[in-house]
Residue, then its C-alpha position, 0 to 999 in steps of 0.5 A: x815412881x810410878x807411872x802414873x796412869x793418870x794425868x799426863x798421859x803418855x807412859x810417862x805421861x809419854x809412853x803409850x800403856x795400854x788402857x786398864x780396865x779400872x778406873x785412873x786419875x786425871x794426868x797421864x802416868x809417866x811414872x806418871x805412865x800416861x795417866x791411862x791404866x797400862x795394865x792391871x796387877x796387885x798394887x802392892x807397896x814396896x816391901x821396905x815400906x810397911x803397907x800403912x804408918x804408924x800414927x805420928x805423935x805431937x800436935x797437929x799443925x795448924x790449917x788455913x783451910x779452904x784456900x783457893x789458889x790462882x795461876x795468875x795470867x802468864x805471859x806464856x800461857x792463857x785459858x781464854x774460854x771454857x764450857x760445853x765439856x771444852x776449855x780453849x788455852x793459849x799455850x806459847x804462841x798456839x792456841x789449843x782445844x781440850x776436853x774438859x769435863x768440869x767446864x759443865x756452863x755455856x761457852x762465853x766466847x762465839x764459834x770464831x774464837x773456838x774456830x781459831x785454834x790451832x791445835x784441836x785434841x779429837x778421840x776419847x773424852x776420858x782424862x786418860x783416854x787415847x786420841x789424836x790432834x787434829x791442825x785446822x791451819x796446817x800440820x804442825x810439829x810436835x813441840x813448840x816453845x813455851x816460857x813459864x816463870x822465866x823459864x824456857x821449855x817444849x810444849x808437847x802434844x802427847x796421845x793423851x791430850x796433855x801437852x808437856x805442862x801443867x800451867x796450874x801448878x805455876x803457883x806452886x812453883x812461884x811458892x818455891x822460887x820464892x822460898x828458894x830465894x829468900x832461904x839465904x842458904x843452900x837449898x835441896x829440892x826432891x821433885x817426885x813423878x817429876x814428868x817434864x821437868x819444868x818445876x825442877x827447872x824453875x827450882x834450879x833457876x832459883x839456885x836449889x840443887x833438885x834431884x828429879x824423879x820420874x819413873x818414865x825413860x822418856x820423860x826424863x829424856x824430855x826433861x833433859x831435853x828442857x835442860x838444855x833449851x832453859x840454858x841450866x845445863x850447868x845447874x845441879x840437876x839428877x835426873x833419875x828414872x826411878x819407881x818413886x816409891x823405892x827411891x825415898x825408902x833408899x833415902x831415908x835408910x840413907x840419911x838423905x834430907x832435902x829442904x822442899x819436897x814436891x809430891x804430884x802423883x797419878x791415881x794409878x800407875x806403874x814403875x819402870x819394874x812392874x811397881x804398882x801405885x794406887x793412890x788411896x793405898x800409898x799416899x800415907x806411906x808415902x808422905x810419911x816417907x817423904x816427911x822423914x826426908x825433910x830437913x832439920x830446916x824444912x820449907x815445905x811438902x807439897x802435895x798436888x792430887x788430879x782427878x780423884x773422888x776425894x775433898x781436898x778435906x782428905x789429903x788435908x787431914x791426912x797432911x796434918x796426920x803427917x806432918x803431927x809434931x813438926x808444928x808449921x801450918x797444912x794448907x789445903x784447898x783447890x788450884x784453879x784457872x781463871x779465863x782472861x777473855x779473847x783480849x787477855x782480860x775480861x774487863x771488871x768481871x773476873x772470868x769464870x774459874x776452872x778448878x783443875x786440882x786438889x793440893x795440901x801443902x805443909x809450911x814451917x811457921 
């Protein structure tokens, strides 16, 4: 739906935008446009949806609240070391640093694991901010492969720092391939500000049929491309580039329902027509929205959020404001990583945490 100026950053999380004078989020904004702002304008919601919802009736839901939940340490993927304002991962088979601004304690590791990387992000320290990698070891390609989840895809290096994934999310998707699998049914999946596909492929691995929204040409390119290196060309996969807004108000009016939707957007963003999307201002129209589509049998709706000032407490009183009537349980907290030390373990002293997100997600009971 919008290009997210936020997290990922390349216009879609690929595409270059020019850097907007307002604060943004954390990924960049593809639509999720580069996480970085590509422009100031109104934010104004599309006109077939009502600026705010009408309050839901019925009971809220339960809540299991605060929940922390942890990307287990993946074969394809590793935060080794974080302080100083940096984070050292292990992606596939390279090893990369970044900024990162919530690592405020002292590095653990010495200089020589620092020294080591592959791949070092230089430039502006701003989560959506512009720069350059620099290659200690010699220049490398864009793209490298990686596997998460049993499922084959490109890292990338963007302009933005972001790489292609986002590992934390892992968690949410193992929720969804476990679901997926154990519906005993066909299972319909929506994955909006879909960036680089990897949750729809895990999804359609897991034999749901996903439709993949993304406001970005070249995410979902990117995507499709990912398609093709998972070996799911033959899935159903609709890969549609789209401002997400008008997409889910065209399927409620039509009737349509998925089983599970996945909601992941930027802070601010633009749509492939100029669309703009504030978080604070939308988000309420849009989970509505997105509620109206589930399913007389629903498995979930899963909201992930980067980089904003907000508690997780708001997108969790805001989910079961949602959610009012639909009974189930709104599980709301903080998605994080763990370091695993140089040798991919830290022994009998859990690595420090690094808190990557807020999420509130909606589960049947």
């Amino acid at each position: 739906m919008i290009v997210p100026d936020k997290r990922r950053k390349f216009r879609s999380r690929h595409e270059q935008p020019q850097r907007a004078k307002a604060s943004h989020g954390g990924r960049p904004a593809t639509a999720r446009a580069p996480r970085a702002g590509n422009g100031t304008g109104t934010a104004t919601a599309p006109a077939e949806i009502p600026p705010q919802p009408a309050k839901r009736s019925g009971a809220r839901p339960e809540e299991r609240v605060p929940l922390v939940l942890e990307t287990a340490n993946e074969a394809g993927y590793a935060l080794i070391d974080s302080g100083a304002g940096e984070k050292l991962e292990r992606y596939g088979d390279l090893r990369v640093v970044r900024p990162e601004a919530q690592a405020l304690w002292p590095k653990a590791l010495g200089e020589d694991a620092w020294a080591s990387a592959d791949a070092v992000f230089t430039g502006d320290t701003e989560e959506e901010g512009m720069g350059r990698w620099r290659f200690p070891k010699g220049a490398l390609g864009e793209t490298w492969p990686m596997r998460l989840l049993d499922v084959d895809f490109n890292g990338r290096f963007t302009a933005f720092r972001h790489v292609g994934v986002f590992p934390e999310q892992a968690v949410h998707w193992a929720f969804m391939r476990e679901a997926i699998r154990n519906a005993g049914r066909p299972v319909k999946v929506l994955n909006l500000f879909g960036y680089t596909g990897v949750a729809s492929l895990v999804a359609a691995a897991a034999g749901a049929q996903v439709t993949h929204i993304d406001a970005s040409k070249k995410a979902i390119g990117w995507a499709r491309e990912n398609q093709a290196l998972a070996g799911l060309q033959e899935r159903p996969i609709r890969w549609i580039c789209e401002d997400a807004m008008k997409f889910i108000a065209r399927e409620r009016r039509r009737g349509s329902r998925y089983d599970i939707v996945l909601t992941d957007p930027p802070k601010f963003g633009r749509g492939p027509g100029g669309e703009v999307w504030q978080l604070f201002d939308h988000l309420p129209t849009m989970l509505d929205t997105a509620r109206d589509l589930l399913s007389e049998s629903p498995l979930a709706l899963v909201l992930t959020a980067y980089s904003i000032r907000a508690s997780f407490y708001s997108m969790h009183e805001l989910m079961r404001e949602t959610m009012r009537g639909a009974g189930g349980c709104v599980e709301s907290g903080e998605l994080i990583i763990r370091e695993t030390g140089e040798a991919g373990e830290t022994g009998d002293t859990p690595g420090r945490a690094l808190s990557t997100s807020l999420f509130s997600r909606w589960v049947p009971a």
